[in-house]
MMTF fields as JSON, N, C-alpha, C and O atoms, coordinates in Angstrom:
{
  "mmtfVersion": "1.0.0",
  "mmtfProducer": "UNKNOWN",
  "numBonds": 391,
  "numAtoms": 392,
  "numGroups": 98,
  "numChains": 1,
  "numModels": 1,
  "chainsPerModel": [1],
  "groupsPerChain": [98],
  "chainIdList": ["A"],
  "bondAtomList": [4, 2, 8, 6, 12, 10, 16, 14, 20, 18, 24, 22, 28, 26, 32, 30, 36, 34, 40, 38, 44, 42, 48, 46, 52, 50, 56, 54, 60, 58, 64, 62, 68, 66, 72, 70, 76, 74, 80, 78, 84, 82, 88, 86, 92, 90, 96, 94, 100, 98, 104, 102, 108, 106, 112, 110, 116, 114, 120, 118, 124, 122, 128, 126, 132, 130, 136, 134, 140, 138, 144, 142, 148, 146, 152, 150, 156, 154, 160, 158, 164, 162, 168, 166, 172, 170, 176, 174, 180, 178, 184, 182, 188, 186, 192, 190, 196, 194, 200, 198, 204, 202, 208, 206, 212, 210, 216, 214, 220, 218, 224, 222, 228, 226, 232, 230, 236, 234, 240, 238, 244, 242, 248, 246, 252, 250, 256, 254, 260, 258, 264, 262, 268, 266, 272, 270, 276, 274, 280, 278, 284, 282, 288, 286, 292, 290, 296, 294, 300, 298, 304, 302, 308, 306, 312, 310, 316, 314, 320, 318, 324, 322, 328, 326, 332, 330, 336, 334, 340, 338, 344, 342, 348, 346, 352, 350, 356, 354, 360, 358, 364, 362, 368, 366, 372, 370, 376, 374, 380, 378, 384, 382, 388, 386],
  "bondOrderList": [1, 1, 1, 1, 1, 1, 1, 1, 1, 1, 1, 1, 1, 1, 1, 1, 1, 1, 1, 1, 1, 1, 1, 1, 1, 1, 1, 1, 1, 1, 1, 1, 1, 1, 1, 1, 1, 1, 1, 1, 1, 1, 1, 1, 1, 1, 1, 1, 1, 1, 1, 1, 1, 1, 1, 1, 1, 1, 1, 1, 1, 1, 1, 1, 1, 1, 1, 1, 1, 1, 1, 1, 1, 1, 1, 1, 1, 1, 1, 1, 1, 1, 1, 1, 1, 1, 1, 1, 1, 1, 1, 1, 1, 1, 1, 1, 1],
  "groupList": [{"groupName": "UNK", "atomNameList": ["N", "CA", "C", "O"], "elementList": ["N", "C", "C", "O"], "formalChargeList": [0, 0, 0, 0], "bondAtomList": [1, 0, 2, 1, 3, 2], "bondOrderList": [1, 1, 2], "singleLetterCode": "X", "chemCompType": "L-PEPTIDE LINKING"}],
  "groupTypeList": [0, 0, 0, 0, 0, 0, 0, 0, 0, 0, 0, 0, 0, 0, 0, 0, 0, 0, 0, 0, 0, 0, 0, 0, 0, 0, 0, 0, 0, 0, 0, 0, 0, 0, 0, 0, 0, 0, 0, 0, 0, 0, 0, 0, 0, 0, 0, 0, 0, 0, 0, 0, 0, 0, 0, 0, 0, 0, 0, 0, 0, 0, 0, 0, 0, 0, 0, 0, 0, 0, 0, 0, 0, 0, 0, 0, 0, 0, 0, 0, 0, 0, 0, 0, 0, 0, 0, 0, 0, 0, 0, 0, 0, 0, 0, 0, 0, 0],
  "groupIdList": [1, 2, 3, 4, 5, 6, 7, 8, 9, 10, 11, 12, 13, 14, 15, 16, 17, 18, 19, 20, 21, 22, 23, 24, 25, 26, 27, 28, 29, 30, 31, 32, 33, 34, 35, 36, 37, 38, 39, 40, 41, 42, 43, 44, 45, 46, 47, 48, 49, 50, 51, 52, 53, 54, 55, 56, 57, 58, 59, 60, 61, 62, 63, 64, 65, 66, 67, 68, 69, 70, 71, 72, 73, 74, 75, 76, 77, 78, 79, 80, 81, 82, 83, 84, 85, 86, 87, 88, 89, 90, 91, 92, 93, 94, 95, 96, 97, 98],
  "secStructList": [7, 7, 7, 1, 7, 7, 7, 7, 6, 6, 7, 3, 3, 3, 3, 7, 7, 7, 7, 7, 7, 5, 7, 1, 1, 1, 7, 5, 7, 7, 6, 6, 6, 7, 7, 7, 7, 7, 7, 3, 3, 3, 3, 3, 7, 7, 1, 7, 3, 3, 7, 6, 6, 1, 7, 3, 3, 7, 7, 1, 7, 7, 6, 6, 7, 3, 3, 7, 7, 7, 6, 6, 7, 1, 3, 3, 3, 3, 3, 6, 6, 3, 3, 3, 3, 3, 3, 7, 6, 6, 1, 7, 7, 7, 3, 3, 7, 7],
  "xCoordList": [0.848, 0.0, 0.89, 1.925, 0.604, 1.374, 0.795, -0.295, 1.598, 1.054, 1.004, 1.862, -0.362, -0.159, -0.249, -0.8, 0.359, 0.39, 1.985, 2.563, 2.31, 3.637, 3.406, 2.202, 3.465, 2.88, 4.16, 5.246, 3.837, 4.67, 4.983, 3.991, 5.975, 6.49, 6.485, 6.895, 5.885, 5.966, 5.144, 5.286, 4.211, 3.221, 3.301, 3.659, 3.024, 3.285, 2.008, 1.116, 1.491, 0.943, 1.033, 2.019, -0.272, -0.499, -1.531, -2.681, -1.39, -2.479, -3.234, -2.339, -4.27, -4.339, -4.499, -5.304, -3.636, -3.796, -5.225, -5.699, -5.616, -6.771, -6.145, -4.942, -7.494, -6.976, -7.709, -8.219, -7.773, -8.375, -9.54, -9.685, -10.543, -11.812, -12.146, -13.241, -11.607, -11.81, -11.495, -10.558, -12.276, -11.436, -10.734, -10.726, -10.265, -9.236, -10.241, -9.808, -11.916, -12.537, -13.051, -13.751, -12.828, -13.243, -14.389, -14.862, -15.197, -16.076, -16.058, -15.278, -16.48, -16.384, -16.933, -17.708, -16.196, -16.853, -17.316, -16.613, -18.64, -19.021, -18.514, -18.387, -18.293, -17.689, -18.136, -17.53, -19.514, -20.275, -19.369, -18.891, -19.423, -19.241, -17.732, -17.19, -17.146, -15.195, -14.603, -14.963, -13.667, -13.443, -12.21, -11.487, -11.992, -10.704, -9.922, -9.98, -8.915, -7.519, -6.807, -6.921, -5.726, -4.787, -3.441, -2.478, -3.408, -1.819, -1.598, -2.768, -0.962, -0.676, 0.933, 1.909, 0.765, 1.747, 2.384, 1.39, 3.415, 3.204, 3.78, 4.403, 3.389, 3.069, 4.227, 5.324, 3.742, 5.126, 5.034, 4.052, 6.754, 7.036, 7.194, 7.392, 7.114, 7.453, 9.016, 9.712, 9.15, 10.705, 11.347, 12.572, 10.469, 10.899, 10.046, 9.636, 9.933, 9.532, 10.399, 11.596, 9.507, 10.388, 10.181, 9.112, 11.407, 11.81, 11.459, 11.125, 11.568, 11.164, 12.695, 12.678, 13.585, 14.757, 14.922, 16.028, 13.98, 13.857, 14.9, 14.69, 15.66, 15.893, 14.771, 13.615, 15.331, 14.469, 15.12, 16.34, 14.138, 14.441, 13.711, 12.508, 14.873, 14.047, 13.529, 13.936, 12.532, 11.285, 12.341, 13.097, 11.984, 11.743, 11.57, 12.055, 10.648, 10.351, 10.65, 11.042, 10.142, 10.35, 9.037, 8.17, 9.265, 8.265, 7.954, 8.813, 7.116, 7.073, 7.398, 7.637, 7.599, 7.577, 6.23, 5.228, 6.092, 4.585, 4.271, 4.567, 3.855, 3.418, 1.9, 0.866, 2.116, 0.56, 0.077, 0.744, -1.138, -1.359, -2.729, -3.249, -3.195, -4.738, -5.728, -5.675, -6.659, -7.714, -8.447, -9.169, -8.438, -9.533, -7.598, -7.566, -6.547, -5.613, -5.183, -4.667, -5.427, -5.291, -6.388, -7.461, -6.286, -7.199, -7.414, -6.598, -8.814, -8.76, -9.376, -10.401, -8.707, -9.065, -8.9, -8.02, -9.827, -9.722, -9.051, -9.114, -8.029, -6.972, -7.197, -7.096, -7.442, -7.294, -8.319, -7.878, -9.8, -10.28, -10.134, -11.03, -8.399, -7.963, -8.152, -7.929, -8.643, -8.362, -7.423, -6.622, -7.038, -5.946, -5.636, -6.415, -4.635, -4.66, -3.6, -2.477, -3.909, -2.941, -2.934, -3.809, -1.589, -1.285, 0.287, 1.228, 0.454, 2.083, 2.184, 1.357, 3.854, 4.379, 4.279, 4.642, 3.87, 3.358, 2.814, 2.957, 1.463, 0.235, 0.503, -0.23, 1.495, 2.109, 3.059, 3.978, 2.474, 2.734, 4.112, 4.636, 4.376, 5.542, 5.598, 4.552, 7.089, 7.067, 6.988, 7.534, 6.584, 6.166, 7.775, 8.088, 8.657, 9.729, 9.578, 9.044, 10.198, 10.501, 9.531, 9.464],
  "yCoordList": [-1.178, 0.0, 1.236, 1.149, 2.541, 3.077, 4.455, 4.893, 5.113, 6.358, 6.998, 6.981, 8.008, 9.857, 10.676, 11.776, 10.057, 10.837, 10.343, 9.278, 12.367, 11.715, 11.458, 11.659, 11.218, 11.539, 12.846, 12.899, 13.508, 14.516, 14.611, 14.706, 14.646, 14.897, 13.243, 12.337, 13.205, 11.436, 10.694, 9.471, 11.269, 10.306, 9.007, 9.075, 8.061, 6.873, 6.635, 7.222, 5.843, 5.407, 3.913, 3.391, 3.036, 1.907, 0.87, 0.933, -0.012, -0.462, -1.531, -2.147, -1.984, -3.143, -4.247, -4.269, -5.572, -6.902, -7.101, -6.646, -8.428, -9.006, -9.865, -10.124, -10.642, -11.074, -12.69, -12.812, -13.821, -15.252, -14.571, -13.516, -15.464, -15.015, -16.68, -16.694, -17.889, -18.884, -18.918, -18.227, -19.745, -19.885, -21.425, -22.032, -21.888, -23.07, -24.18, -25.308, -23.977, -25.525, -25.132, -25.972, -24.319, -24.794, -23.685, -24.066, -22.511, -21.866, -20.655, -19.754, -20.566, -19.287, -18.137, -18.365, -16.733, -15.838, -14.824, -14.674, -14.245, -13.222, -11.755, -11.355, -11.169, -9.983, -8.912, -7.848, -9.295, -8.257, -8.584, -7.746, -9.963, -10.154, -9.927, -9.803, -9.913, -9.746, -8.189, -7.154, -8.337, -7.308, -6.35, -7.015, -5.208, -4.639, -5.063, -5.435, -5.165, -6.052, -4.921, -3.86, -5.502, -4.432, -5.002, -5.172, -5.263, -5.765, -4.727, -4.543, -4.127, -3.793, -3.606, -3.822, -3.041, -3.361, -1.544, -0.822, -0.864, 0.522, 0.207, -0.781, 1.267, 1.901, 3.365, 3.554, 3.94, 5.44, 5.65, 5.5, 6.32, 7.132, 8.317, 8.655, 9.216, 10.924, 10.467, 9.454, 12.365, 12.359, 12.373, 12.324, 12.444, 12.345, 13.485, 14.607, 12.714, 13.623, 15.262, 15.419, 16.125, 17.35, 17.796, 18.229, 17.68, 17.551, 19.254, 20.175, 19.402, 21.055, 21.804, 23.034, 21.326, 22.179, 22.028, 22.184, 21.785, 22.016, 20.918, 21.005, 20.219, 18.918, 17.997, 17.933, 17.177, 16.064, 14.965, 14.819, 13.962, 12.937, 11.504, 11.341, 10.682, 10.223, 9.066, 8.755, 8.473, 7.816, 6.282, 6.059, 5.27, 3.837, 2.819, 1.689, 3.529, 2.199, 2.753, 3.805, 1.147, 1.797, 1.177, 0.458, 1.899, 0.627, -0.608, -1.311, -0.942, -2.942, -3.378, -4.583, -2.715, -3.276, -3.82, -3.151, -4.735, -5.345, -5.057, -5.844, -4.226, -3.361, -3.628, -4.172, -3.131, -2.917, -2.564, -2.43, -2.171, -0.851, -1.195, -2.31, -0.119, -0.06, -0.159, 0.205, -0.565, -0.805, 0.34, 0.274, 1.633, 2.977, 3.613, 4.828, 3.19, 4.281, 4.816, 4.054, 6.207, 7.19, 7.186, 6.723, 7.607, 8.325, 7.12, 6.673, 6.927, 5.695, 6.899, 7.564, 6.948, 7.35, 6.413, 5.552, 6.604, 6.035, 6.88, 8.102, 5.967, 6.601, 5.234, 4.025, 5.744, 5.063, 4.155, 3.016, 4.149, 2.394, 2.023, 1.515, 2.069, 1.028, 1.936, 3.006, 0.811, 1.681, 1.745, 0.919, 2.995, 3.028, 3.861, 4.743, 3.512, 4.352, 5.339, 4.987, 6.515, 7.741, 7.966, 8.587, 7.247, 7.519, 7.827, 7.19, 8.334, 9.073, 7.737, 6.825, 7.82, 6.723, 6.035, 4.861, 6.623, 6.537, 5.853, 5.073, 5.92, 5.32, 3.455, 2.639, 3.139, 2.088, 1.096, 1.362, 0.411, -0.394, -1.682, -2.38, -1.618, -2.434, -2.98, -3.088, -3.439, -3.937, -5.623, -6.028, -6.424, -7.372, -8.151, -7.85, -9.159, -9.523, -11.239, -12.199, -11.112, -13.012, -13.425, -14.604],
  "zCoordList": [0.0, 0.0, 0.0, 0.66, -0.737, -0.952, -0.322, -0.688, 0.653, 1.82, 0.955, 0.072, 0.951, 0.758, 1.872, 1.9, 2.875, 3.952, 4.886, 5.101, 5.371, 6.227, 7.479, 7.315, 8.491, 10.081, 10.438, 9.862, 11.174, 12.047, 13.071, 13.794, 13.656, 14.962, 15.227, 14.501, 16.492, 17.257, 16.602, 16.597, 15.981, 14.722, 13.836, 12.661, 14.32, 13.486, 12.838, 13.45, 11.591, 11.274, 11.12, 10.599, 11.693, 12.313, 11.398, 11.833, 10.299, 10.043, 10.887, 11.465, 11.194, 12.128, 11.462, 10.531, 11.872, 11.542, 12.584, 13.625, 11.17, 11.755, 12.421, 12.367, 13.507, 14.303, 14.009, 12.895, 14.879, 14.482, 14.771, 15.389, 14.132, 14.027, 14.504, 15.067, 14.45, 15.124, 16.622, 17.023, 17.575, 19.038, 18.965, 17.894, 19.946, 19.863, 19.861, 19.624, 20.162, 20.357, 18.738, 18.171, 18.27, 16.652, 16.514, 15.443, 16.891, 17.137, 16.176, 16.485, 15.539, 14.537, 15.744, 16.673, 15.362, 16.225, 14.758, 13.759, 14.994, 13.704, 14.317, 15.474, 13.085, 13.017, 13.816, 13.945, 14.505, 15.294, 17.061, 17.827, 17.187, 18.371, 18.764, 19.862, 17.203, 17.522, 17.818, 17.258, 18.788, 19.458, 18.63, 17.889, 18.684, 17.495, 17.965, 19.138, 17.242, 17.57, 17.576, 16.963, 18.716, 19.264, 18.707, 19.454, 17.506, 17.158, 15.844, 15.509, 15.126, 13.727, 13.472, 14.19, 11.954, 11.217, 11.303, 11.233, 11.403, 11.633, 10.001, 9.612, 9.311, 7.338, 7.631, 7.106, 8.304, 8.562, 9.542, 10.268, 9.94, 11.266, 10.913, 9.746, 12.049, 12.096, 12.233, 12.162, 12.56, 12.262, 13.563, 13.675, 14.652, 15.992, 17.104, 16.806, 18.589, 19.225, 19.564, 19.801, 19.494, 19.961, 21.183, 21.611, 21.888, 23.319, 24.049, 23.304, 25.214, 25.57, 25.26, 25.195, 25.131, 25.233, 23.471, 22.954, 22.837, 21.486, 20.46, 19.25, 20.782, 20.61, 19.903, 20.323, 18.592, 18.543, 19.049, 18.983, 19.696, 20.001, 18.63, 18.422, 17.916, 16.645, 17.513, 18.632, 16.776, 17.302, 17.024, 16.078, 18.424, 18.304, 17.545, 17.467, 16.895, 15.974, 14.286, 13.781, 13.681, 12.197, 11.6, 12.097, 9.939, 9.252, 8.948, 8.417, 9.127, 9.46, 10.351, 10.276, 11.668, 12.704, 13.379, 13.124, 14.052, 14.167, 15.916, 16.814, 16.021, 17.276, 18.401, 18.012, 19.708, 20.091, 20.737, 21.763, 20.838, 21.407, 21.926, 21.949, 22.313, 23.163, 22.489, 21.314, 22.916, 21.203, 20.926, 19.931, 21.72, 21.58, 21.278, 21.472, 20.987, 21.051, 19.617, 18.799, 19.338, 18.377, 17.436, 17.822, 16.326, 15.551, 14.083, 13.276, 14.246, 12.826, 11.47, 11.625, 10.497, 9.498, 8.275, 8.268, 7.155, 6.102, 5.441, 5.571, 4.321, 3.29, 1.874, 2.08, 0.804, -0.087, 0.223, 0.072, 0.686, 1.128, 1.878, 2.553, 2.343, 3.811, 5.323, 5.89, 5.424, 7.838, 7.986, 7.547, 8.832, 9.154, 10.842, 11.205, 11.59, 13.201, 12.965, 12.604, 13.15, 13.226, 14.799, 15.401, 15.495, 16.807, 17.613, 17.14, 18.25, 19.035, 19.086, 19.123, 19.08, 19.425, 21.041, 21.122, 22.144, 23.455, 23.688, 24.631, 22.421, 22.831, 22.656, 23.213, 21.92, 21.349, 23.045, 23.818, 22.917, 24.237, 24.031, 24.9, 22.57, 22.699, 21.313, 20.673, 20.649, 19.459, 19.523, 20.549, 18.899, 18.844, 18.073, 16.922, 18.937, 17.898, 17.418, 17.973, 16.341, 16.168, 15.153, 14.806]
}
């Protein structure tokens, strides 16, 4: 997918992976009853937080790192069709490795 958008400052952009929609005894869950998934793929980073003594500090993570976060955390907008989370890197609870 190809961004028309940069994020700014601590701003990452987050797409969300789906998540199983099966449970382990074999149970389909429908799309009403499934909860948003708190895992995604981050698409762009800003260029870094700007610190009070006017300093940037560059951001943590990168693109394609597989991240996760709170399920109400940052801003969902549509771009091109696709969902997408416009959120600070803060709101992001940890990168996912391996």
């Amino acid at each position: 997918m190809a961004l028309n958008i940069r994020p700014l400052h601590d701003r990452v952009i987050v797409k969300r992976l789906a998540e199983e929609r099966t449970t382990a005894s074999g149970i389909v869950i429908p799309d009403s009853a499934a909860e948003k998934p708190t895992r995604g793929e981050v698409l762009a980073v800003g260029t870094g937080k700007v610190l009070d003594n006017g300093q940037v500090r560059p951001l943590q993570l990168k693109v394609g790192d597989i991240v996760l976060f709170g399920k109400y955390a940052g801003n969902e907008i549509k771009l091109d069709g696709e969902e997408i989370v416009v959120m600070r890197e803060e709101d992001i609870m940890g990168v996912i490795e391996g």
